[in-house]
Structures are given as structure tokens and as C-alpha cells.
mmCIF file of the N, C-alpha and C atoms, coordinates in Angstrom:
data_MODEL
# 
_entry.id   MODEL 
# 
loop_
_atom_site.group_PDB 
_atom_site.id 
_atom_site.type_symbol 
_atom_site.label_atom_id 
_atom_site.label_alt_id 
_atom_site.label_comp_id 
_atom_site.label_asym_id 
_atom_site.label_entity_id 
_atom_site.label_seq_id 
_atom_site.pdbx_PDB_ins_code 
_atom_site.Cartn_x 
_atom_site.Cartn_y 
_atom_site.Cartn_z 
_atom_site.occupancy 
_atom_site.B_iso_or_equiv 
_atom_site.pdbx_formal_charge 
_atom_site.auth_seq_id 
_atom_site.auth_comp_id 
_atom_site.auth_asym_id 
_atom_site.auth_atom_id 
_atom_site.pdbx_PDB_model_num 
ATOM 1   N N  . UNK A 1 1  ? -127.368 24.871 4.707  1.00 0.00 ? 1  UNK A N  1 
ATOM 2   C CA . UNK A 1 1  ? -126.281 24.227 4.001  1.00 0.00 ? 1  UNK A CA 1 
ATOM 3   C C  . UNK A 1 1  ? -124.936 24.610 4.607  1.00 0.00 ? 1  UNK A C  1 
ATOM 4   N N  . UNK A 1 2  ? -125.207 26.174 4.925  1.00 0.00 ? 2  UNK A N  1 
ATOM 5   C CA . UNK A 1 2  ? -123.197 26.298 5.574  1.00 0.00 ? 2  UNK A CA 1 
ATOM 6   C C  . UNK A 1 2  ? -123.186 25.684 6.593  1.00 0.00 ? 2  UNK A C  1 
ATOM 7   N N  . UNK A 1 3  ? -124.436 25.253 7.488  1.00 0.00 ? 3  UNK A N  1 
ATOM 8   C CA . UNK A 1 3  ? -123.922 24.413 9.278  1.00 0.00 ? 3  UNK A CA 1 
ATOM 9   C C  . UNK A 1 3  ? -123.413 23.122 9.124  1.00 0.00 ? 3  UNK A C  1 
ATOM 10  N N  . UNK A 1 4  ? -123.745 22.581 7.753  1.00 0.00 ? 4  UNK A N  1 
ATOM 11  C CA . UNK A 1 4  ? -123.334 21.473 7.679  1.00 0.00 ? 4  UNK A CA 1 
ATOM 12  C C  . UNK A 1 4  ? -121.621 21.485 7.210  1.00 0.00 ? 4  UNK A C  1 
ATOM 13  N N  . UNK A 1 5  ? -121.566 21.997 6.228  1.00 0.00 ? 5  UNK A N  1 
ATOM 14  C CA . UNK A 1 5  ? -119.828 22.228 5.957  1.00 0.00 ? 5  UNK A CA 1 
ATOM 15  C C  . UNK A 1 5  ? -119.347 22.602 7.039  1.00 0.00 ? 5  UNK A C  1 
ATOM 16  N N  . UNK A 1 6  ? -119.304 23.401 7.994  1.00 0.00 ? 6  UNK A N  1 
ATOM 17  C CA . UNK A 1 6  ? -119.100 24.033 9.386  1.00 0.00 ? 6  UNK A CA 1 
ATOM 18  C C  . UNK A 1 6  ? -119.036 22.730 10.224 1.00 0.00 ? 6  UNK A C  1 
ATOM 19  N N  . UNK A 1 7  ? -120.221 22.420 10.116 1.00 0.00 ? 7  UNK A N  1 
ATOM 20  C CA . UNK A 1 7  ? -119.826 21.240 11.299 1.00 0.00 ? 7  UNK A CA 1 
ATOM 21  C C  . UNK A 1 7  ? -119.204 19.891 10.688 1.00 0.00 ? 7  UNK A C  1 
ATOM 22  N N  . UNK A 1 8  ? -118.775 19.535 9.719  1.00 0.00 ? 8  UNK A N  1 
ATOM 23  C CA . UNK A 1 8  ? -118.193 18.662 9.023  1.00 0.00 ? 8  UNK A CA 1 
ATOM 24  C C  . UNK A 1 8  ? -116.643 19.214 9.423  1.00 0.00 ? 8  UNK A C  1 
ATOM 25  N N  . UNK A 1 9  ? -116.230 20.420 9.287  1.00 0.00 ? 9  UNK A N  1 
ATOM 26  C CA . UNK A 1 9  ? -114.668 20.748 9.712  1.00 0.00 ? 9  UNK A CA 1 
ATOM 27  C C  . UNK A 1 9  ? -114.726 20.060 10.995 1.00 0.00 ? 9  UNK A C  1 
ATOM 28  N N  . UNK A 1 10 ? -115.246 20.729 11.635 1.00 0.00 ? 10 UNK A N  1 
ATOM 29  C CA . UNK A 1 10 ? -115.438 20.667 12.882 1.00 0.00 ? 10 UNK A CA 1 
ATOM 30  C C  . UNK A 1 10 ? -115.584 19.084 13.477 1.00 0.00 ? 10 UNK A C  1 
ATOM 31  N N  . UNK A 1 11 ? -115.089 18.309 13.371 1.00 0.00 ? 11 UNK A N  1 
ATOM 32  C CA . UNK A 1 11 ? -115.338 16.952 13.360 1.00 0.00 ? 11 UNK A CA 1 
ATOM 33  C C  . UNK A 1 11 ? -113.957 16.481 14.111 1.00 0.00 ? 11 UNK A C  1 
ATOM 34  N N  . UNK A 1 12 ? -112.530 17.478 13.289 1.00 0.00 ? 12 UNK A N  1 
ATOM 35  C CA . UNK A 1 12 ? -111.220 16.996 13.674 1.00 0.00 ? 12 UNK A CA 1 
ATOM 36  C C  . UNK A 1 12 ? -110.447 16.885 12.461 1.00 0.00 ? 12 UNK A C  1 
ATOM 37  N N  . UNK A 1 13 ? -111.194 16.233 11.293 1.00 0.00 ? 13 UNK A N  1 
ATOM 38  C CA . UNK A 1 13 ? -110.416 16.517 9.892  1.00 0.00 ? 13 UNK A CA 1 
ATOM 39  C C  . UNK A 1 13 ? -110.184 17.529 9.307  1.00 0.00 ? 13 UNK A C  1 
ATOM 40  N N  . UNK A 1 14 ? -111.045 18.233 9.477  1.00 0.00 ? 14 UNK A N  1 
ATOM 41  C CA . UNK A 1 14 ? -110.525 19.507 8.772  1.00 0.00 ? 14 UNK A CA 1 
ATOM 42  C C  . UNK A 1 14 ? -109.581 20.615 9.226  1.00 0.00 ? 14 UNK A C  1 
ATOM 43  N N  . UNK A 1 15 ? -109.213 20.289 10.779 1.00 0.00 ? 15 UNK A N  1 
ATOM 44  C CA . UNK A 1 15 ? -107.896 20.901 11.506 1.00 0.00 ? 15 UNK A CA 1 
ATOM 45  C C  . UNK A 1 15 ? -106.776 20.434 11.284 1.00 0.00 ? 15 UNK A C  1 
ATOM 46  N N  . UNK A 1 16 ? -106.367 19.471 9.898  1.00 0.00 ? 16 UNK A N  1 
ATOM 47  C CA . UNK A 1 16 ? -105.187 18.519 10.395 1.00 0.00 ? 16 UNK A CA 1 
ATOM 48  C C  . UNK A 1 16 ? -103.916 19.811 9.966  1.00 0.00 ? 16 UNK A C  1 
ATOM 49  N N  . UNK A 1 17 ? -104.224 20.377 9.208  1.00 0.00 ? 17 UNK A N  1 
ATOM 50  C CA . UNK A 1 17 ? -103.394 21.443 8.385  1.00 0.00 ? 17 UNK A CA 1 
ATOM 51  C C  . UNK A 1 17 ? -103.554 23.105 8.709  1.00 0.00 ? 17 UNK A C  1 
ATOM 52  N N  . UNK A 1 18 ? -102.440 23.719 9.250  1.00 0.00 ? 18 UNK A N  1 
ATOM 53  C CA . UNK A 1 18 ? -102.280 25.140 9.664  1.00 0.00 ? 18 UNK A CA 1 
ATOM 54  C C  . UNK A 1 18 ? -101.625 25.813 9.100  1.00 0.00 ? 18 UNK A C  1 
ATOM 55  N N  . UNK A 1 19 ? -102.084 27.191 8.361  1.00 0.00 ? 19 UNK A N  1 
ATOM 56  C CA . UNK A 1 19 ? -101.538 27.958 7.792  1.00 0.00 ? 19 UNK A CA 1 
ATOM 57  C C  . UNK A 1 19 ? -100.321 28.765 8.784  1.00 0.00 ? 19 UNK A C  1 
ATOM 58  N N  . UNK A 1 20 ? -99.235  28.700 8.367  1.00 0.00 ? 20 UNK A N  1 
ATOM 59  C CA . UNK A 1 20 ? -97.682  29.340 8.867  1.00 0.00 ? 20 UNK A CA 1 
ATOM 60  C C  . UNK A 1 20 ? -97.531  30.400 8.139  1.00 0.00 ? 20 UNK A C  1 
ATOM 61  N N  . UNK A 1 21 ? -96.961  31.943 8.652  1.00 0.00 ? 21 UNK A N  1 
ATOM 62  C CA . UNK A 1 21 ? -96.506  32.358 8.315  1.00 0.00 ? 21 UNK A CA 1 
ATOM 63  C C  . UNK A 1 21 ? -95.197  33.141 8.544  1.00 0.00 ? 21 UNK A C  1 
ATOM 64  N N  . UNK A 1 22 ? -94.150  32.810 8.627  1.00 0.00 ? 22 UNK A N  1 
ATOM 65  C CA . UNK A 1 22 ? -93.171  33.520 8.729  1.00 0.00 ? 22 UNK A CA 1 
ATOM 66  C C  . UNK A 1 22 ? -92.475  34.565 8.166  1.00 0.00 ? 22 UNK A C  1 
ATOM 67  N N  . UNK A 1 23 ? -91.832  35.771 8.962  1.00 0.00 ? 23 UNK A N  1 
ATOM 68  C CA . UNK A 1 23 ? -90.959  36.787 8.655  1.00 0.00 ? 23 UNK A CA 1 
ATOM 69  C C  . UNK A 1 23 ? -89.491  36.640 8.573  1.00 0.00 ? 23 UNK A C  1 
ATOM 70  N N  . UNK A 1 24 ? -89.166  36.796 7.377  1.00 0.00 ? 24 UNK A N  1 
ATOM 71  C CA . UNK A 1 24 ? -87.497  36.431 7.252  1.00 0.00 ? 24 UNK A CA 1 
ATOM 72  C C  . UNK A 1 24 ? -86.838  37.718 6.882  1.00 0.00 ? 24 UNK A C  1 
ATOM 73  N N  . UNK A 1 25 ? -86.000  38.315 6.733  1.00 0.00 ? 25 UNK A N  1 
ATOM 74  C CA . UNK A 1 25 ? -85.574  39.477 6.426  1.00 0.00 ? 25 UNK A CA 1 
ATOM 75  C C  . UNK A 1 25 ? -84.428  39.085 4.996  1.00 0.00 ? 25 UNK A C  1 
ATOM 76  N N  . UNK A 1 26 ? -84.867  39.889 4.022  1.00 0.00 ? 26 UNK A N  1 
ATOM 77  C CA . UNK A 1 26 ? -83.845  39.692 2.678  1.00 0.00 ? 26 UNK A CA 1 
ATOM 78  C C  . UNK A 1 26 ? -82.244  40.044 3.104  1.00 0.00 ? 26 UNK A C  1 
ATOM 79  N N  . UNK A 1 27 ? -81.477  39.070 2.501  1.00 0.00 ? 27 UNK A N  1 
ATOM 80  C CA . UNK A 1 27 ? -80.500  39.444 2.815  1.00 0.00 ? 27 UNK A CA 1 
ATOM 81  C C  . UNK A 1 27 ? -79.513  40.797 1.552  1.00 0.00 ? 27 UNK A C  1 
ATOM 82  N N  . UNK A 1 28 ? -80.839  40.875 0.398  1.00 0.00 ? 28 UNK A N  1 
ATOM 83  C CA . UNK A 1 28 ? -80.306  41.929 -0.789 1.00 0.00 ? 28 UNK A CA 1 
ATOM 84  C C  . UNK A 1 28 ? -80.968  43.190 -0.436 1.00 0.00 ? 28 UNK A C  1 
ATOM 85  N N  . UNK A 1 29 ? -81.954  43.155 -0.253 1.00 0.00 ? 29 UNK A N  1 
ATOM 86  C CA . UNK A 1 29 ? -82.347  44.276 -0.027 1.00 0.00 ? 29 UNK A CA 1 
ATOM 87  C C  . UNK A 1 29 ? -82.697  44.533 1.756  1.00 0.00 ? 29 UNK A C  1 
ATOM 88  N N  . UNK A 1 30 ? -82.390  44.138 2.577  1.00 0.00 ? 30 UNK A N  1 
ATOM 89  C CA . UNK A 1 30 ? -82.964  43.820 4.238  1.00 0.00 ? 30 UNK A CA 1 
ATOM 90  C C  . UNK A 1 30 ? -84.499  44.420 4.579  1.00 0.00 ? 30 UNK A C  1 
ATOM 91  N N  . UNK A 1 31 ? -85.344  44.304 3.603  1.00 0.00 ? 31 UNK A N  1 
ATOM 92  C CA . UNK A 1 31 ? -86.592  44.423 3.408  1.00 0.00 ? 31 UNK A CA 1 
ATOM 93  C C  . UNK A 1 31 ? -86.776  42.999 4.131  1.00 0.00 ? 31 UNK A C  1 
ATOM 94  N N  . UNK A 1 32 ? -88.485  43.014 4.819  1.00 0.00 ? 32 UNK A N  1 
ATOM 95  C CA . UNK A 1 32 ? -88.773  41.899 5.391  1.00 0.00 ? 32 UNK A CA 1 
ATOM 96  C C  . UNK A 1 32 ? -89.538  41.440 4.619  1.00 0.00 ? 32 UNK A C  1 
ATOM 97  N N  . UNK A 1 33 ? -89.129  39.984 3.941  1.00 0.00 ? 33 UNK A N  1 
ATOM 98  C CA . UNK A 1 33 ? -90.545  39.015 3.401  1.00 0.00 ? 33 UNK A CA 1 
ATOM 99  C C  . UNK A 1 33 ? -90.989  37.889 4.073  1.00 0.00 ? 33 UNK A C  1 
ATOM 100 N N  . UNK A 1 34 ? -92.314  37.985 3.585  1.00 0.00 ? 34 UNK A N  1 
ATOM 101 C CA . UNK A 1 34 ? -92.976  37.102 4.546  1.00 0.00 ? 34 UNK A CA 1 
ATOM 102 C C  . UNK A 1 34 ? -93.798  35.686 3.896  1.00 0.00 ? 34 UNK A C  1 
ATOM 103 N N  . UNK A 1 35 ? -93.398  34.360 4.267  1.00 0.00 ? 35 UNK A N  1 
ATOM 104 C CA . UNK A 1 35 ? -92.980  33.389 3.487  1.00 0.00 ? 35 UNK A CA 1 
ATOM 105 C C  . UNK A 1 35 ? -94.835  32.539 4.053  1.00 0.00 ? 35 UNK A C  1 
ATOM 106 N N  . UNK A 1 36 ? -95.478  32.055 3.588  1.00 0.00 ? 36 UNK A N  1 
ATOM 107 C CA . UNK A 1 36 ? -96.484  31.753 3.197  1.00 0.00 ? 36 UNK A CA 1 
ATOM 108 C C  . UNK A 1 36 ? -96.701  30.475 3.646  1.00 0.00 ? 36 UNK A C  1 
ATOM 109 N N  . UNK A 1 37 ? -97.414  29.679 3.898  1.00 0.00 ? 37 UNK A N  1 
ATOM 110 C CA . UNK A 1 37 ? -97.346  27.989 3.680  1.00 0.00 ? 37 UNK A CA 1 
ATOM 111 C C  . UNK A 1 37 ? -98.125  27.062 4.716  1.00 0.00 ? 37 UNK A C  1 
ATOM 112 N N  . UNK A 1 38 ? -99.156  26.555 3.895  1.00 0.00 ? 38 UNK A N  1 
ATOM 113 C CA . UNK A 1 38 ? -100.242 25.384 4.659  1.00 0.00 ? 38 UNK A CA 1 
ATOM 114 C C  . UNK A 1 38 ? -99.425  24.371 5.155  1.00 0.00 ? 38 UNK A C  1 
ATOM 115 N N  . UNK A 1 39 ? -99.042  23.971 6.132  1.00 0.00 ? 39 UNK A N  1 
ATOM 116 C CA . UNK A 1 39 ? -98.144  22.890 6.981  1.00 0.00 ? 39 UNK A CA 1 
ATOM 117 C C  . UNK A 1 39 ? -99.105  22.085 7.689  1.00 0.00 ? 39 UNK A C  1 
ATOM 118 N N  . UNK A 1 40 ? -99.043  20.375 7.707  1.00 0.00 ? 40 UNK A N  1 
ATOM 119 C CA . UNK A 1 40 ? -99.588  19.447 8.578  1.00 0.00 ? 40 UNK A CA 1 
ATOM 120 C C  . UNK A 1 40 ? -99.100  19.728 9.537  1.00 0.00 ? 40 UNK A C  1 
ATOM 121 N N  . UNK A 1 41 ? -100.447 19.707 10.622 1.00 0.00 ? 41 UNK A N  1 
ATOM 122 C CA . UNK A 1 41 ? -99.952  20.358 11.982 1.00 0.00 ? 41 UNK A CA 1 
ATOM 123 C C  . UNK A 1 41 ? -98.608  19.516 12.855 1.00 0.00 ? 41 UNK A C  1 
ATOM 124 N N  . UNK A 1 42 ? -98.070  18.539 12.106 1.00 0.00 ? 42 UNK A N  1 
ATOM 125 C CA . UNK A 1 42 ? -97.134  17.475 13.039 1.00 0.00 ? 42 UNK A CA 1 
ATOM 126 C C  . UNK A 1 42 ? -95.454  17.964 12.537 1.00 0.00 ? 42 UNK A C  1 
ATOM 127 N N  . UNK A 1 43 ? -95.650  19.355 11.333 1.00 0.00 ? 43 UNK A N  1 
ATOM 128 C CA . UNK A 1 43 ? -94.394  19.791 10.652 1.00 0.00 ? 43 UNK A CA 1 
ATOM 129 C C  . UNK A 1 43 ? -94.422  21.270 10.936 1.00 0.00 ? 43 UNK A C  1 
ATOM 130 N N  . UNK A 1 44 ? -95.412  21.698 12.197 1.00 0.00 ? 44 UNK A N  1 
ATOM 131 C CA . UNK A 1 44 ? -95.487  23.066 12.222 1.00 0.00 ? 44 UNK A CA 1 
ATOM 132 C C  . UNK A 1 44 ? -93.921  23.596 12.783 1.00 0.00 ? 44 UNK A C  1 
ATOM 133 N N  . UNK A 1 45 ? -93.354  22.685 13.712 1.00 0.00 ? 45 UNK A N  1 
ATOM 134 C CA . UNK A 1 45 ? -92.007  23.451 14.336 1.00 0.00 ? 45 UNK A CA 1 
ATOM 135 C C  . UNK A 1 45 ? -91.024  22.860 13.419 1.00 0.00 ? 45 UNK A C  1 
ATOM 136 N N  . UNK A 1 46 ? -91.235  22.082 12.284 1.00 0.00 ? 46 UNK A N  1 
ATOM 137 C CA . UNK A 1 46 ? -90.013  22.155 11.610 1.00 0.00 ? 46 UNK A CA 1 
ATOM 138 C C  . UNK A 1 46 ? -89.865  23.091 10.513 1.00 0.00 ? 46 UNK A C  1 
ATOM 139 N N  . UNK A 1 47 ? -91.252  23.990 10.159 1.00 0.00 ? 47 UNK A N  1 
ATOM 140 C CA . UNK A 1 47 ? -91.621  24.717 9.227  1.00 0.00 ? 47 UNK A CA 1 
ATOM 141 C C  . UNK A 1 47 ? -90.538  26.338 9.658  1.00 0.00 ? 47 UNK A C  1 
ATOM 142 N N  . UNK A 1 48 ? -90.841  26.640 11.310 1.00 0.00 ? 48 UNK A N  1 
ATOM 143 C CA . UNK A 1 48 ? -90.191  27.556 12.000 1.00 0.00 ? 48 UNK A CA 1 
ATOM 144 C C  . UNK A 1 48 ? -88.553  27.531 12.075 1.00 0.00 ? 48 UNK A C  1 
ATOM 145 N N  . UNK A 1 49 ? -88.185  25.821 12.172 1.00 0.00 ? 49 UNK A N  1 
ATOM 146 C CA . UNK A 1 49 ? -87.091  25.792 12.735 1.00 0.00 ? 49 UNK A CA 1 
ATOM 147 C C  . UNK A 1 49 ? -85.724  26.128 11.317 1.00 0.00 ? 49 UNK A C  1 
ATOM 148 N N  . UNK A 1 50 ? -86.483  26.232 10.330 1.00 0.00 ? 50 UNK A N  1 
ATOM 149 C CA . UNK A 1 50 ? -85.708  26.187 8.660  1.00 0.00 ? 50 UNK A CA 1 
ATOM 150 C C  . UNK A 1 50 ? -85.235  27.864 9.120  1.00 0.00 ? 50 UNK A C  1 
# 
């Protein structure tokens, strides 16, 4: 049963979306947080460029 879910990603649909994560540094405390977020892979450099 998992080769089949496995190979069902694996097809091309199930890559359309990439988890991002970026490091921003607080500007209250200058502690670094780190900002989270599933992005369609066609908004990955506008996800960076914010």
C-alpha cells in the first residue's frame, strides 16, 4: 500500500508545492525567527524576496 502513495507523488503532482523556510531576525528582541510556509513552487523567489 505505501509504493503506491509513493509512487502516486512521484508522478509530478505531488511536487507542485515546497516547503520554505526562512530566517529573519526580530527587530524587538534581535533574536532570530524562523518563518514557516508551504509555497507553489512558481512563488518560491517571491516568498524569499519579501
Amino acid at each position: 500500500m505505501a509504493k503506491k502513495v509513493v509512487a502516486s507523488l512521484q508522478k509530478g503532482e505531488g511536487r507542485v508545492f515546497t516547503k520554505c523556510i526562512k530566517m529573519t531576525k526580530s527587530p524587538k528582541s534581535g533574536a532570530y525567527i524562523f518563518d514557516e510556509e508551504i509555497v507553489h513552487n512558481d512563488h518560491v523567489k517571491d516568498f524569499f524576496a519579501i
